[in-house]
C-alpha positions as CSV (number, residue, x, y, z in Angstrom):
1,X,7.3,-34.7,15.3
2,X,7.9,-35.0,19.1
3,X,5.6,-34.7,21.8
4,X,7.6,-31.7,23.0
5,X,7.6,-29.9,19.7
6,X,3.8,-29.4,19.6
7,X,3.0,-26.7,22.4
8,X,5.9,-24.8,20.9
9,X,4.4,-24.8,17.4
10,X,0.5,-24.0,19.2
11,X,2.3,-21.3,21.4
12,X,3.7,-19.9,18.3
13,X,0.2,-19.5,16.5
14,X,-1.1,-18.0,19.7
15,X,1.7,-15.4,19.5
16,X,0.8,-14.7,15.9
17,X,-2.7,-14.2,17.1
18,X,-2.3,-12.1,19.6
19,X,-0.2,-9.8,17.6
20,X,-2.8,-9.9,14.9
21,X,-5.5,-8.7,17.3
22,X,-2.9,-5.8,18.6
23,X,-2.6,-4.8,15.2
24,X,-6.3,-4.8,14.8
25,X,-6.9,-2.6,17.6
26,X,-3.8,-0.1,16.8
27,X,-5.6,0.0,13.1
28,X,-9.0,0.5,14.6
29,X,-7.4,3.6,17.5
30,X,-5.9,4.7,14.0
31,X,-9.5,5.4,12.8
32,X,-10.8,6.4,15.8
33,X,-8.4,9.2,16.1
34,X,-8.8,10.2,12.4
35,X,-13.0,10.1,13.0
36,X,-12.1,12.9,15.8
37,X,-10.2,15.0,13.7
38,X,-13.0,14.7,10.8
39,X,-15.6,15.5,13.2
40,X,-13.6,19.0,14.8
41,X,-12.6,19.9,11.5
42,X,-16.0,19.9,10.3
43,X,-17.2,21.4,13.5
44,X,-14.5,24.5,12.8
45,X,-16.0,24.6,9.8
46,X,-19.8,25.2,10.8
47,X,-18.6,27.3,13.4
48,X,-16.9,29.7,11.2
49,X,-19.7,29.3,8.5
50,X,-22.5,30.8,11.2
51,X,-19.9,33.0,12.4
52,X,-19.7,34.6,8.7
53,X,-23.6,34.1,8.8
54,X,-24.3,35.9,11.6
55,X,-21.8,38.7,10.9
56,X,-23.5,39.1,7.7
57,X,-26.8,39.3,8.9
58,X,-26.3,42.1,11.4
């Protein structure tokens, strides 16, 4: 192997690493976005069960 080769190989395994970690961090926005929906949908949810609670109890 020449001399020349190598940076081009290293550069290489630094572009596969950098598009490792932006796949990382699209998976982990990915589950960021679905923990907000979880958390709203469950707030809907307690919202209309006290709603119906409170309806009921007047």
């Amino acid at each position: 192997m020449r001399a020349r080769e190598v940076p081009h190989v290293m550069a290489g395994r630094s572009l596969q690493g950098r598009r490792s970690k932006r796949h990382h961090q699209n998976d982990l926005a990915s589950l960021r976005g679905l923990a907000v929906l979880l958390v709203l949908s469950a707030a809907v949810r307690l919202a209309r069960t006290a709603s119906l609670h409170f309806d009921s109890a007047s």
